[in-house]
Residue frames relative to the residue before (quaternion, step in Angstrom):
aa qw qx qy qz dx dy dz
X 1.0000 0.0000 0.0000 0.0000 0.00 0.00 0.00
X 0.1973 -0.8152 0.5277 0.1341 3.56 -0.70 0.63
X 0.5886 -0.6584 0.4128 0.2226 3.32 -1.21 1.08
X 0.7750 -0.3943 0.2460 0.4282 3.50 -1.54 0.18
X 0.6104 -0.5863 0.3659 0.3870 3.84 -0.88 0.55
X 0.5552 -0.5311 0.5223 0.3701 3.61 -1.50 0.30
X 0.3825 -0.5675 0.5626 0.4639 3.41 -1.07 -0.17
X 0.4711 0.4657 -0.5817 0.4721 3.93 0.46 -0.11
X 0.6646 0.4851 -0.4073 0.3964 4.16 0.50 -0.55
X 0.5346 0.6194 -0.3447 0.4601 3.19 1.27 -1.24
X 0.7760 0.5199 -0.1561 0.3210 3.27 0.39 -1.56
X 0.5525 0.5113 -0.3646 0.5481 3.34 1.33 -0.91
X 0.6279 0.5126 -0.4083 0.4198 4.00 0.47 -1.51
X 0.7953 0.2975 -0.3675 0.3794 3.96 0.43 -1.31
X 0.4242 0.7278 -0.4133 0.3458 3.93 0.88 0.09
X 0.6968 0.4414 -0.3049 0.4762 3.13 1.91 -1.62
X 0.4878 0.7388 -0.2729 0.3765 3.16 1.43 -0.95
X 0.3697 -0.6131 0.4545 0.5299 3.55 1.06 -1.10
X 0.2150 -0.7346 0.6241 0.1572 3.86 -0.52 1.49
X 0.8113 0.2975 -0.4506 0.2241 3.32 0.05 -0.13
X 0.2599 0.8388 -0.3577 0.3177 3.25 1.39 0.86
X 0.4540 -0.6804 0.3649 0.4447 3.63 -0.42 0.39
X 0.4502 0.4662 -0.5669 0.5085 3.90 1.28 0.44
X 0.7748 0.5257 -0.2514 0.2453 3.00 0.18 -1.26
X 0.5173 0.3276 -0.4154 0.6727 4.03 1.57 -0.48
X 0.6746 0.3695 -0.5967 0.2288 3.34 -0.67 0.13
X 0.7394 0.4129 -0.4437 0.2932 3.35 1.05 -1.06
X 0.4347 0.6152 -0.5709 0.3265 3.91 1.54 -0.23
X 0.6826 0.5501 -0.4099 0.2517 3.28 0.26 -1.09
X 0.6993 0.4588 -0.3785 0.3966 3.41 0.62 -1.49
X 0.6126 0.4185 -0.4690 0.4792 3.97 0.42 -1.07
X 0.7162 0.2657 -0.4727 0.4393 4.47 0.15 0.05
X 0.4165 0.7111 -0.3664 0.4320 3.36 0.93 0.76
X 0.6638 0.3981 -0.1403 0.6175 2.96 1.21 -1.91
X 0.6879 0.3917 -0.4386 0.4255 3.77 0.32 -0.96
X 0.4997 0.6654 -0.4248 0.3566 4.00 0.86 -0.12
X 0.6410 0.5917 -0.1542 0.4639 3.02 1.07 -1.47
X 0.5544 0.6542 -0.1471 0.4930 3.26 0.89 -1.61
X 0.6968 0.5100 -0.2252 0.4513 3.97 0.22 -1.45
X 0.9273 0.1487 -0.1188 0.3222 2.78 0.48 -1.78
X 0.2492 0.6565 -0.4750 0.5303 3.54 1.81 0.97
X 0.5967 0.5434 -0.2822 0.5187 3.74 0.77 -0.80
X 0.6712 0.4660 -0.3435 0.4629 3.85 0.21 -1.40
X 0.9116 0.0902 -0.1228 0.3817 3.47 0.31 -1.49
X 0.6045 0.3800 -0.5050 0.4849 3.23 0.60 1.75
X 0.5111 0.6958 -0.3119 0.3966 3.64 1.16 0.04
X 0.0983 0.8105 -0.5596 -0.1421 3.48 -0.46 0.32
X 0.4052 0.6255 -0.3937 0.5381 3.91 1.26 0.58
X 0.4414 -0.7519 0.4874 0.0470 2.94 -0.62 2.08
X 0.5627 0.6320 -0.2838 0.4509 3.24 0.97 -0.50
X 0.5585 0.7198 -0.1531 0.3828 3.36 1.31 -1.43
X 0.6780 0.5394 -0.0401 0.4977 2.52 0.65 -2.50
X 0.7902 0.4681 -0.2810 0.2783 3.54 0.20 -0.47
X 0.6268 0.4849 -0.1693 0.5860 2.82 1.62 -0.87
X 0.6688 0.4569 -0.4761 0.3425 3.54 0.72 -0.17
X 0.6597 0.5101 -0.3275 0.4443 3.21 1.24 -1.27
X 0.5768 0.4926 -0.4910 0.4285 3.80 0.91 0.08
X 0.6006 0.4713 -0.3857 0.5180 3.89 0.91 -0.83
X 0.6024 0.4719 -0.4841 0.4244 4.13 0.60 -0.30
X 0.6911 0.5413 -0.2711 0.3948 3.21 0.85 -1.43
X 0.6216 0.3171 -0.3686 0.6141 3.96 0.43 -1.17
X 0.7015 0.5597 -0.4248 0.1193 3.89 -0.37 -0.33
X 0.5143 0.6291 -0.2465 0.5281 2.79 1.72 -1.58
X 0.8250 0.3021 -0.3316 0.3439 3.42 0.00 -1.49
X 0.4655 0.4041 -0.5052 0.6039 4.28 1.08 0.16
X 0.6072 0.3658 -0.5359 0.4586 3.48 -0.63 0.21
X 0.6912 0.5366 -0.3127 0.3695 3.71 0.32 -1.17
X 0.5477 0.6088 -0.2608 0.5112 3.04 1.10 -1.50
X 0.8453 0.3559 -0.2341 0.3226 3.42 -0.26 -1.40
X 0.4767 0.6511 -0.2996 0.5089 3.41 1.39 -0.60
X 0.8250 0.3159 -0.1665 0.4379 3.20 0.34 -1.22
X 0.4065 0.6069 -0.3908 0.5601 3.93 1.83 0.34
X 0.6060 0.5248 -0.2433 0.5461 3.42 0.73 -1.39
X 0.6791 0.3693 -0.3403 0.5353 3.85 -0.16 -0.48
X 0.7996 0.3723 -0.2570 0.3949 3.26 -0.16 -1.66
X 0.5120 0.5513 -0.2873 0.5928 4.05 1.28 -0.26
X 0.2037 -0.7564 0.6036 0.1487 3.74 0.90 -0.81
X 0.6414 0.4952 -0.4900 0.3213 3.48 0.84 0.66
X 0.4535 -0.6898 0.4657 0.3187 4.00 -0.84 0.63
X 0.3700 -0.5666 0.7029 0.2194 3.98 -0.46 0.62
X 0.0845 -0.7343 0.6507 0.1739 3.39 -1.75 1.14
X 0.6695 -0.4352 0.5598 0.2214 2.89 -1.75 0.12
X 0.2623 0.7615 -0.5718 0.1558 3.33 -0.56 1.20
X 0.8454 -0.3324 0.1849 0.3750 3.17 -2.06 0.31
X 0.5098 0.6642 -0.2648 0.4783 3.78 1.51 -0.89
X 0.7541 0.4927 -0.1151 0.4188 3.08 0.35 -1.26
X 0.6256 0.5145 -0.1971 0.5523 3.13 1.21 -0.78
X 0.6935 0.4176 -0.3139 0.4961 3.52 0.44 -1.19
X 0.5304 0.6241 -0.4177 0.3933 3.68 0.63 -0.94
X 0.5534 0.6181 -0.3289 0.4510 3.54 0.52 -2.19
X 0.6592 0.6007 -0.3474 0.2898 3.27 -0.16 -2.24
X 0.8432 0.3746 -0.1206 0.3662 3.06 -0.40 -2.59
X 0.5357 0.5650 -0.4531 0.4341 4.14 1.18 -0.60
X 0.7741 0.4498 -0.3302 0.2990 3.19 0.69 -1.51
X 0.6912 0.4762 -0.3973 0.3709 3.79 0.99 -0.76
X 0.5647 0.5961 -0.4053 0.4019 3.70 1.24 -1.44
X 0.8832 0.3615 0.0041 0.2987 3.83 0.92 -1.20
């Protein structure tokens, strides 16, 4: 049996869905959200230098796509929705993490 989707799956489904849709930026955003979370769950429980590096790079490239897109969304004047995706994502980060 296979477990809950990736957000790269998520992401692929809202792409079919249309990604540059206002479903489809929210659900990018939330999966660089989750991988945020993710990183920085890694920094303060990692002790593997290797680790450590690679999260604080996945915080760093994430943060600054999120900004980015945020600042597309305004400057576009359009409003990203909330949906069932987005939600379930949230959800499955919040229990796995």
């Amino acid at each position: 049996m296979r477990g809950a989707p990736l957000p790269f799956e998520e992401a692929i489904y809202a792409k079919n869905k249309g990604l540059w849709s206002p479903f489809g930026r929210c659900v990018a955003y939330t999966a660089g959200e989750i991988d945020i979370k993710a990183a920085k769950q890694a920094l303060a429980k990692s002790r593997n230098k290797e680790v450590g590096a690679f999260a604080q790079q996945m915080v760093r490239d994430h943060t600054a796509v999120n900004k980015q897109a945020l600042a597309l969304v305004k400057k576009l004047k359009v409003t990203p929705e909330d949906n069932d995706t987005s939600r379930s994502l949230l959800k499955q980060a919040d229990e796995k993490y």
